[in-house]
C-alpha positions as CSV (number, residue, x, y, z in Angstrom):
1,X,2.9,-28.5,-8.0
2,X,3.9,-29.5,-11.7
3,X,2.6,-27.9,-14.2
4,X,-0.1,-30.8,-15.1
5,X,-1.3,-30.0,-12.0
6,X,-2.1,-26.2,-12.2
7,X,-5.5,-25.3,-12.2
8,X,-6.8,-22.5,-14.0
9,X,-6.7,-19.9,-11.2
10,X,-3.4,-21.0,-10.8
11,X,-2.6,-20.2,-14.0
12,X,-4.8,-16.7,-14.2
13,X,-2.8,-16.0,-11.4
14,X,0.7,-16.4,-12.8
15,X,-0.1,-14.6,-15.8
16,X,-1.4,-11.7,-13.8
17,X,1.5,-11.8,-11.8
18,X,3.7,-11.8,-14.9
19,X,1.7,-9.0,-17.0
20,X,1.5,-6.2,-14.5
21,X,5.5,-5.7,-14.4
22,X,5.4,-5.9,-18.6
23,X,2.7,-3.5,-18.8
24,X,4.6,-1.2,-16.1
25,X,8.3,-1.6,-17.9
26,X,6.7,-0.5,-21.2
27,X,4.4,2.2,-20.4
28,X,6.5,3.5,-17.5
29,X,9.5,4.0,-19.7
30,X,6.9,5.6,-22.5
31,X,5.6,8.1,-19.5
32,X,9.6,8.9,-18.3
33,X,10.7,9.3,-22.0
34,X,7.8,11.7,-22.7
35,X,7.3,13.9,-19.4
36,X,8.6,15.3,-16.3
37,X,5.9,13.9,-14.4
38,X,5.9,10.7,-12.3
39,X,3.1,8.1,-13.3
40,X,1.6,8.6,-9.8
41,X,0.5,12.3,-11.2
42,X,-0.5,11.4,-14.4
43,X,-3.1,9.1,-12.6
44,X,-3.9,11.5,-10.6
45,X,-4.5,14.1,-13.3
46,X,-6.1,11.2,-15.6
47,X,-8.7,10.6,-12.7
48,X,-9.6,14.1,-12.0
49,X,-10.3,14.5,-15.9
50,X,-12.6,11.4,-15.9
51,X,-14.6,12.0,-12.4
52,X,-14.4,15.5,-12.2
53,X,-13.8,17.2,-9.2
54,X,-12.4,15.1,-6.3
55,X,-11.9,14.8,-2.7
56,X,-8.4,13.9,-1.7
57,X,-10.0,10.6,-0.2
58,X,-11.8,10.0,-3.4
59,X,-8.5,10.4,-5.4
60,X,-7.3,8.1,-2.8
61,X,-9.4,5.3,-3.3
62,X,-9.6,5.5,-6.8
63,X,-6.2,4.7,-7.2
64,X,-5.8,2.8,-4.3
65,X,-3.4,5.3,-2.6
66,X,-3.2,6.7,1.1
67,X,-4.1,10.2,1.4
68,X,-1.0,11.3,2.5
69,X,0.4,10.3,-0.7
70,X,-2.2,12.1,-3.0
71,X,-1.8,15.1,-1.0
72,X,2.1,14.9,-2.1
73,X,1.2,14.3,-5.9
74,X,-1.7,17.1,-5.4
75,X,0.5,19.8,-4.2
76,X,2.9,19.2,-7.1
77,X,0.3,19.6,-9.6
78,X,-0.9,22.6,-7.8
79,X,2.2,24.0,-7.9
80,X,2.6,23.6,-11.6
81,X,-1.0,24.5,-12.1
82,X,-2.5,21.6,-13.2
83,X,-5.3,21.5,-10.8
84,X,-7.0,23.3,-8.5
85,X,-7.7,23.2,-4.7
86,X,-11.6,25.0,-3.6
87,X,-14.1,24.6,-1.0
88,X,-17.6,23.0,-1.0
89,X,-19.9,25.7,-1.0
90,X,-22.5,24.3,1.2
91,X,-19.9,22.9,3.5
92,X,-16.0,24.4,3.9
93,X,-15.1,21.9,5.7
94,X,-14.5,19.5,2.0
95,X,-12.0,20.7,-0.2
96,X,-12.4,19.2,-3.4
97,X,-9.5,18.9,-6.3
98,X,-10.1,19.7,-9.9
99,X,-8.0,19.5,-13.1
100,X,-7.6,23.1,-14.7
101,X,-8.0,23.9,-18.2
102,X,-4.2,23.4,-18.3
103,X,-4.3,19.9,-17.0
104,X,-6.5,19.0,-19.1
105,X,-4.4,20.5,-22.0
106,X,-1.1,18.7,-20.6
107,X,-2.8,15.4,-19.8
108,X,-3.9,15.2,-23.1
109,X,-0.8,15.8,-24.9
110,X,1.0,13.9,-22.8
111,X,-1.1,10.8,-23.5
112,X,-0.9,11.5,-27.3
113,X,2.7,11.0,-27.0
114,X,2.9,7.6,-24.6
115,X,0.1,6.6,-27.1
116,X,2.3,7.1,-30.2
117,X,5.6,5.4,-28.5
118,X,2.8,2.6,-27.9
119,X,1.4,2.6,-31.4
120,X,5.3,2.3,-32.4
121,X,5.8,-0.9,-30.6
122,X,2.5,-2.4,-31.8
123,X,3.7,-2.1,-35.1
124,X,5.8,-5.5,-35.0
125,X,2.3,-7.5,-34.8
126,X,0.2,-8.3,-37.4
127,X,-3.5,-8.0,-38.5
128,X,-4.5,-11.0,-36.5
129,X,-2.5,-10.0,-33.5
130,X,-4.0,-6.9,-33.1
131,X,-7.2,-8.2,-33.5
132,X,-6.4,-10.9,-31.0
133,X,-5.1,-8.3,-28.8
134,X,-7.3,-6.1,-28.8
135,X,-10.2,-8.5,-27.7
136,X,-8.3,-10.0,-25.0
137,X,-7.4,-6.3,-23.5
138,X,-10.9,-5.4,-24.4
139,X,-11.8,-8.8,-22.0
140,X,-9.5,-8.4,-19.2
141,X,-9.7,-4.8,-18.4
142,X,-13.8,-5.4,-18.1
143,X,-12.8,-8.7,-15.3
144,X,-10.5,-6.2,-13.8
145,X,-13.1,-3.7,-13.4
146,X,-16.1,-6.1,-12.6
147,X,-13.5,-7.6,-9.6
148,X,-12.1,-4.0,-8.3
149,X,-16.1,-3.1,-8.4
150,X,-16.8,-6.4,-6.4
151,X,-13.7,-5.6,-3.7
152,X,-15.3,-2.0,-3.1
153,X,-18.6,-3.2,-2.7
154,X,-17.7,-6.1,-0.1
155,X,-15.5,-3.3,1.9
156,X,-18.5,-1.2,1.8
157,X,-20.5,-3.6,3.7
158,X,-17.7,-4.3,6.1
159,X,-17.8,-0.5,6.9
C-alpha cells in the first residue's frame, strides 16, 4: 500500500501504533528516575485512589491485567503499606483493596515529581504548541475512553 493509498484508519492506526512506545519511553523513564516502584504499581495505586476500594478483579479489568498479576503488584504494596487488604462486611467471601492514607500521600508525591520532569521537557514548545497540544491530548484521551467504554460494553453483552 503506498502512502497515497492509506486511508485514514490506516493512518490513525500508525500513529497510534507509533505514540504508545513515545509516551511509554518518556514517562516510563520519568517514573524509574523518580521511584522505586514499577509503573504496574503506580497504576494500581493511581486506580485505587480514583475508584476507591477495589476488588482484585476490578483492579484487573481496569487496567486490563490478569488477576494473578495484580495480586503480585497488590502484595507489594501491601507490604510497603500502601494499601490495604479487608473483607466485605455483608459477604467475607470479597476482599476488597484500598489505598491507605500513605498511598495516597506517596502516590501523590510521586506524581508531582514525574509531572515536574514532564513540565521540564514541555518547556522546548512554544505558546502555540502547547495550546495545540493540549487540545489534541485533551481529544484523544476522550476517543480513547469513548472506545475502551465501547469494548467493555460489547464484552458485557457477550458475557
Amino acid at each position: 500500500m503506498t502512502d497515497n493509498s492509506k486511508t485514514s484508519l490506516d493512518i490513525v492506526i500508525e500513529n497510534l501504533i507509533s505514540i504508545h512506545p513515545l509516551l511509554a519511553k518518556n514517562i516510563t523513564r520519568a517514573i524509574r528516575t523518580k521511584t522505586h516502584h514499577t509503573p504496574g504499581e503506580l497504576f494500581v495505586l493511581g486506580t485505587l485512589n480514583h475508584h476507591g476500594k477495589l476488588s482484585m478483579t476490578e483492579i484487573g479489568n481496569h487496567l486490563s491485567l490478569p488477576k494473578p498479576h495484580v495480586t503480585s503488584l497488590v502484595e507489594k504494596l501491601i507490604c510497603e503499606e500502601l494499601v490495604e487488604r479487608f473483607h466485605d462486611t455483608n459477604d467475607r467471601r470479597i476482599i476488597y483493596i484500598q489505598i491507605t492514607e500513605k498511598g495516597i500521600k506517596e502516590f501523590r508525591e510521586i506524581k508531582n515529581e514525574i509531572g515536574q520532569d514532564l513540565r521540564q521537557k514541555l518547556q522546548i514548545l512554544d505558546a502555540e504548541e502547547l495550546k495545540d497540544l493540549s487540545q489534541a491530548s485533551q481529544y484523544l484521551k476522550d476517543i480513547l475512553i469513548k472506545i475502551l467504554q465501547q469494548s467493555l460494553n460489547s464484552n458485557n453483552t457477550n458475557i
